[in-house]
C-alpha positions as CSV (number, residue, x, y, z in Angstrom):
1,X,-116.5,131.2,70.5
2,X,-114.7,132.7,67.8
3,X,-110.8,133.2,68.3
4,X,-109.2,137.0,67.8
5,X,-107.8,135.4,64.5
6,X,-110.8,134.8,63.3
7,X,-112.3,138.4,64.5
8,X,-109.8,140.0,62.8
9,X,-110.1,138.4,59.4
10,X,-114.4,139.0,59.6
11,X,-113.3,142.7,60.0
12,X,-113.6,145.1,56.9
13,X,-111.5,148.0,56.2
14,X,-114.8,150.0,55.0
15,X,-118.0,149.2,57.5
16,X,-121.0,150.7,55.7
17,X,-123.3,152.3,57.5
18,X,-127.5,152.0,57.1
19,X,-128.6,153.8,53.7
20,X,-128.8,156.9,54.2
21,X,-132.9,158.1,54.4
22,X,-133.4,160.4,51.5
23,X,-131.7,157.9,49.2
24,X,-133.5,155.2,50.4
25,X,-136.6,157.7,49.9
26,X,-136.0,158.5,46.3
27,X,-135.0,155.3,45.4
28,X,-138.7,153.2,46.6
29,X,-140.5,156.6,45.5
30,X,-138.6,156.1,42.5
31,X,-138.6,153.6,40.2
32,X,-136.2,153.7,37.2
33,X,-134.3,157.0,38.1
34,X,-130.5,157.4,37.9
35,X,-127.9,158.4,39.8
36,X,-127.8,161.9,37.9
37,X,-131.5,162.5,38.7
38,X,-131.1,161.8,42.1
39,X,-127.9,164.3,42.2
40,X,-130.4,167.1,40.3
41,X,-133.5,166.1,42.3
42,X,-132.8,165.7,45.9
43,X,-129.3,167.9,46.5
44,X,-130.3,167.1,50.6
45,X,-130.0,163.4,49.8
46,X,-126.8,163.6,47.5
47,X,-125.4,165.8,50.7
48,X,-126.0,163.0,52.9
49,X,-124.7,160.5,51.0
50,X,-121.6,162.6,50.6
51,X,-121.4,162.7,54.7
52,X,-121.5,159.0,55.5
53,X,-120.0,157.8,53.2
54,X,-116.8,160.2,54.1
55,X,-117.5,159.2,57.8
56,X,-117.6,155.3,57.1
57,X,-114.2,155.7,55.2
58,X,-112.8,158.4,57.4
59,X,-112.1,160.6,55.0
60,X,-110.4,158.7,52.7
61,X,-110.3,157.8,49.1
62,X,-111.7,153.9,49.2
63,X,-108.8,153.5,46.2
64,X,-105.6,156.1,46.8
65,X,-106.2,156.5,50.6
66,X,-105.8,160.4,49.7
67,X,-107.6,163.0,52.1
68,X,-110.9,163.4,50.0
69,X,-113.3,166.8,50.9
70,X,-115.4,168.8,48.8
71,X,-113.1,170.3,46.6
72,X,-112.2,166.7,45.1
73,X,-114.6,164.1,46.1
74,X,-117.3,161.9,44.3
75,X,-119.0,159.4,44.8
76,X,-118.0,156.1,43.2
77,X,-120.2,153.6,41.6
78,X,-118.1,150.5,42.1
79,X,-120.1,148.2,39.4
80,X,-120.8,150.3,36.1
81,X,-123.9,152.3,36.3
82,X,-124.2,152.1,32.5
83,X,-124.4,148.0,33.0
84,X,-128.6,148.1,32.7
85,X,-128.4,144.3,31.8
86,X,-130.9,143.1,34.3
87,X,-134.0,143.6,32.8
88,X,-136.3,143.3,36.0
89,X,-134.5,146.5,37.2
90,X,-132.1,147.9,34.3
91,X,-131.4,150.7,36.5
92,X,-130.2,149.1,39.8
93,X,-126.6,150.0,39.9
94,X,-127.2,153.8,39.9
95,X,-129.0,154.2,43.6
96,X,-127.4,150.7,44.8
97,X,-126.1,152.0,48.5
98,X,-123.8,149.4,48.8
99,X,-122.4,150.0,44.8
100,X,-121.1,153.6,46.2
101,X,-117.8,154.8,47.6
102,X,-116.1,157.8,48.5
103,X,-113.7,158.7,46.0
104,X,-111.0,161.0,44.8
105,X,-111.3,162.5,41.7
106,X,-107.9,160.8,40.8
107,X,-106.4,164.1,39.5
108,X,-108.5,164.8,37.2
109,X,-109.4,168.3,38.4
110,X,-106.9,171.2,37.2
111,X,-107.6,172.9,41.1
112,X,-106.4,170.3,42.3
113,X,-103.4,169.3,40.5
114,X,-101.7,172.4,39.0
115,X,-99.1,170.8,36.9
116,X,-99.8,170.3,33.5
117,X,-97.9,166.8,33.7
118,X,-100.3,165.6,36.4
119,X,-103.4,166.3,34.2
120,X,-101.8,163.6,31.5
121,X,-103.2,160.2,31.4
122,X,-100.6,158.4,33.3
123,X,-101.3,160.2,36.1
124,X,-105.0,159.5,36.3
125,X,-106.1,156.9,38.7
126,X,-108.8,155.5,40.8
127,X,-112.5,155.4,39.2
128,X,-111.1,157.8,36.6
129,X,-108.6,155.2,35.2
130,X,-111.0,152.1,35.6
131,X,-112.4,151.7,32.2
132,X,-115.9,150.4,32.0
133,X,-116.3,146.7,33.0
134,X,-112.9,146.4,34.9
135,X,-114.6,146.2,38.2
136,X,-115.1,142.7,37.4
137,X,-111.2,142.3,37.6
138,X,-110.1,143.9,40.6
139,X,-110.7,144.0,44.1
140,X,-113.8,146.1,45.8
141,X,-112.4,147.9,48.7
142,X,-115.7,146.4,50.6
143,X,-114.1,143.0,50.6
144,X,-110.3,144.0,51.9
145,X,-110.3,143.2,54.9
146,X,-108.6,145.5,58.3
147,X,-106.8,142.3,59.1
148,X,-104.5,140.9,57.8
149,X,-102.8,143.9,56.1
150,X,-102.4,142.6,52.1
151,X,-100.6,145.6,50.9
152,X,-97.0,146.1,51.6
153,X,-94.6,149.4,50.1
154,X,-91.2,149.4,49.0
155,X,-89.0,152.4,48.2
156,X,-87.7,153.3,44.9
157,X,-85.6,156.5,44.2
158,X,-87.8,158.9,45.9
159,X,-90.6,156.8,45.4
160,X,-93.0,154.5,47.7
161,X,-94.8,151.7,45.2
162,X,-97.2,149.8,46.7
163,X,-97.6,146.1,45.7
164,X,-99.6,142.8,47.4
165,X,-98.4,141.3,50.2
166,X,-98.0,137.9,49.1
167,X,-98.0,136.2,52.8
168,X,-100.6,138.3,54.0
169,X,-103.0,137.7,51.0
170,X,-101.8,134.1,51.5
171,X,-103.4,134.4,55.0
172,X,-106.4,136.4,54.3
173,X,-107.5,133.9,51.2
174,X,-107.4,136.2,48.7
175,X,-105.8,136.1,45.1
176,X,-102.2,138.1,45.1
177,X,-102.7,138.3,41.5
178,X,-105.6,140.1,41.6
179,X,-104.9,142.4,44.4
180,X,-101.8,143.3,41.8
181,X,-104.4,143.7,39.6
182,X,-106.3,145.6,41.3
183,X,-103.0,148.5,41.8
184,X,-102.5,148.6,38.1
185,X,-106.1,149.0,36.9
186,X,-106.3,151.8,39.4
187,X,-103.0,153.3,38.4
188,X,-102.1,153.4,42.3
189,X,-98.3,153.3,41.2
190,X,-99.0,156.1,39.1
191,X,-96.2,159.7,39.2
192,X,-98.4,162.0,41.0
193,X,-99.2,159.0,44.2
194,X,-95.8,157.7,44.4
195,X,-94.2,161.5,45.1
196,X,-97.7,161.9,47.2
197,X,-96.7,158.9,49.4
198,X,-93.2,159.8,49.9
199,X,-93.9,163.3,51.1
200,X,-95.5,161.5,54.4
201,X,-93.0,158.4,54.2
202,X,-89.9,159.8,54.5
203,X,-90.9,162.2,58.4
204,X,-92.1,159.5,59.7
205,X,-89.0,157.6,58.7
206,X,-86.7,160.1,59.5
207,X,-87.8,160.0,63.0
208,X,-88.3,156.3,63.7
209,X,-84.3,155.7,62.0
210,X,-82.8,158.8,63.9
211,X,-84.7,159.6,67.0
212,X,-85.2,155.4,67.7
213,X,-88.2,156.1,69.9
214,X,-89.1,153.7,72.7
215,X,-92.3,151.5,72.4
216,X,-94.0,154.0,73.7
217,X,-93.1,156.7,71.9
218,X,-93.9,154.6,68.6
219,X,-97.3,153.9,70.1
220,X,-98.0,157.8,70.3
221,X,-96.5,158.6,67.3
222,X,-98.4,156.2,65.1
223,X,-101.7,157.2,67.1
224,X,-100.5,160.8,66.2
225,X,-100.5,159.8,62.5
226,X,-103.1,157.2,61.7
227,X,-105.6,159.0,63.8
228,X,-108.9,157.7,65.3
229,X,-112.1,157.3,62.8
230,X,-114.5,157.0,65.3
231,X,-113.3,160.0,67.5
232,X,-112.9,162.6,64.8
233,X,-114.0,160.6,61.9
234,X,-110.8,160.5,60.1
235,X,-108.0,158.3,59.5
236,X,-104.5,159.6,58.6
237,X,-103.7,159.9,55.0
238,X,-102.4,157.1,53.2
239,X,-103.8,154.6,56.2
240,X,-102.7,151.4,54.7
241,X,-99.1,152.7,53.9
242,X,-99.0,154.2,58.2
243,X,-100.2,150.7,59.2
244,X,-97.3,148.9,56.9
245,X,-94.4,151.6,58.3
246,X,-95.4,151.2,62.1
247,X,-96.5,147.5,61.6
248,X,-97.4,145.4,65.1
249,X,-97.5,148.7,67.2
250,X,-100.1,150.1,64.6
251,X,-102.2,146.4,64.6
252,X,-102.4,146.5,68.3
253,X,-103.4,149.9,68.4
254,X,-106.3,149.6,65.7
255,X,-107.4,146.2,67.6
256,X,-107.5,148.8,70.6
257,X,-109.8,150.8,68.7
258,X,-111.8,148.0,67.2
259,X,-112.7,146.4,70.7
260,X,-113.4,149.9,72.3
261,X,-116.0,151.1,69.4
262,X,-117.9,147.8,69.8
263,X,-117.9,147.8,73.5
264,X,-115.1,144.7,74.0
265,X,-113.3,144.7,77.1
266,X,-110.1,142.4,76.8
267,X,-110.2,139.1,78.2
């Protein structure tokens, strides 16, 4: 029988669901299309794969942890499409279900971020700041696990960065060096995320340093701000940063909501 330890580390931050139908569809029916046929071709399918994917991630960016919808999502081919190097199936990366994520457009989009500052290259992240090949240097969100935590935020002037946790990547047997990696390839640290961040750091702080709630009053107000994915389908913005602020009380809680959404009852 497996300890919680050991349940805990098996447990992903993103769960993917079944392929969705139509892609799976197109894809067999298929052979040799690309992901930009399959966008032209079969807008029912590209729909769908827009929907779970949003629900597996709760509505998150798999990279910034930003509140995605339609005015700024895509969906993100983790290993280059362009790679066509197997030549049995040159093509494979393109309709790959498990190659996609939900994504920001890491503010890229002029509706989205109205300053002319934010449209410049330093504060472009996520897929739109991973050049071609890099995915072979960083960290796919499908292998960070829910626990331990590996990211940890300090705060700068106004600013939260977020770096590796060194003891928790320790724990979880992954590389700190290329979870560090992985934050600078992305441009996580970048202007526009580190004043994004702060706007839902400092409330939250604000209330746990002046108000010193009791246990229970932490409890509801990180259930109030992290949310529940498989209630409403969405987790709070910036997930990984909630968990770090309200720690243990945030652990057990998720825990809570891991063993009710698979039908564990505690021992």
């Amino acid at each position: 029988m497996q300890t919680m330890g050991e349940r805990k580390r098996l447990m992903k931050f993103i769960k993917k669901s079944n392929e969705p139908q139509k892609l799976r569809d197109f894809r067999q029916n298929n052979s040799g299309k690309r992901w930009e046929e399959f966008r032209q071709q079969c807008r029912s399918g590209l729909n769908e794969v827009y929907k779970t994917l949003s629900n597996d991630q709760g509505g998150l960016c798999a990279y910034c942890e930003i509140k995605v919808d339609e005015s700024n999502h895509q969906v993100e081919h983790f290993h280059d499409k362009s790679d066509e190097s197997d030549q049995e199936n040159p093509t494979r990366w393109h309709l790959d279900w498990n190659n996609m994520l939900y994504c920001c457009q890491g503010g890229s989009r002029k509706s989205v971020d109205s300053k002319d500052r934010k449209q410049q290259k330093e504060n472009i992240s996520c897929g739109q700041h991973k050049e071609i090949g890099e995915y072979q240097n960083i960290l796919s969100p499908l292998e960070i696990p829910m626990f331990p935590r590996i990211f940890s935020y300090k705060i700068y002037d106004g600013e939260v960065w977020i770096h590796a946790d060194e003891t928790l990547c320790t724990e979880a047997g992954i590389d700190k060096n290329r979870v560090e990696q992985t934050i600078e390839i992305l441009n996580l640290n970048c202007k526009r995320l580190l004043e994004a961040r702060h706007k839902v750091y400092m409330p939250i702080m604000s209330v746990l340093n002046e108000k010193k709630p009791t246990p229970d009053q932490q409890k509801k107000l990180a259930i109030d701000f992290i949310g529940n994915k498989y209630e409403n389908g969405t987790w709070g913005q910036f997930f990984t940063m909630l968990r770090f602020i309200f720690k243990r009380v945030a652990d057990e809680y998720l825990e809570e909501l891991r063993r009710n959404s698979i039908g564990i009852s505690k021992n």
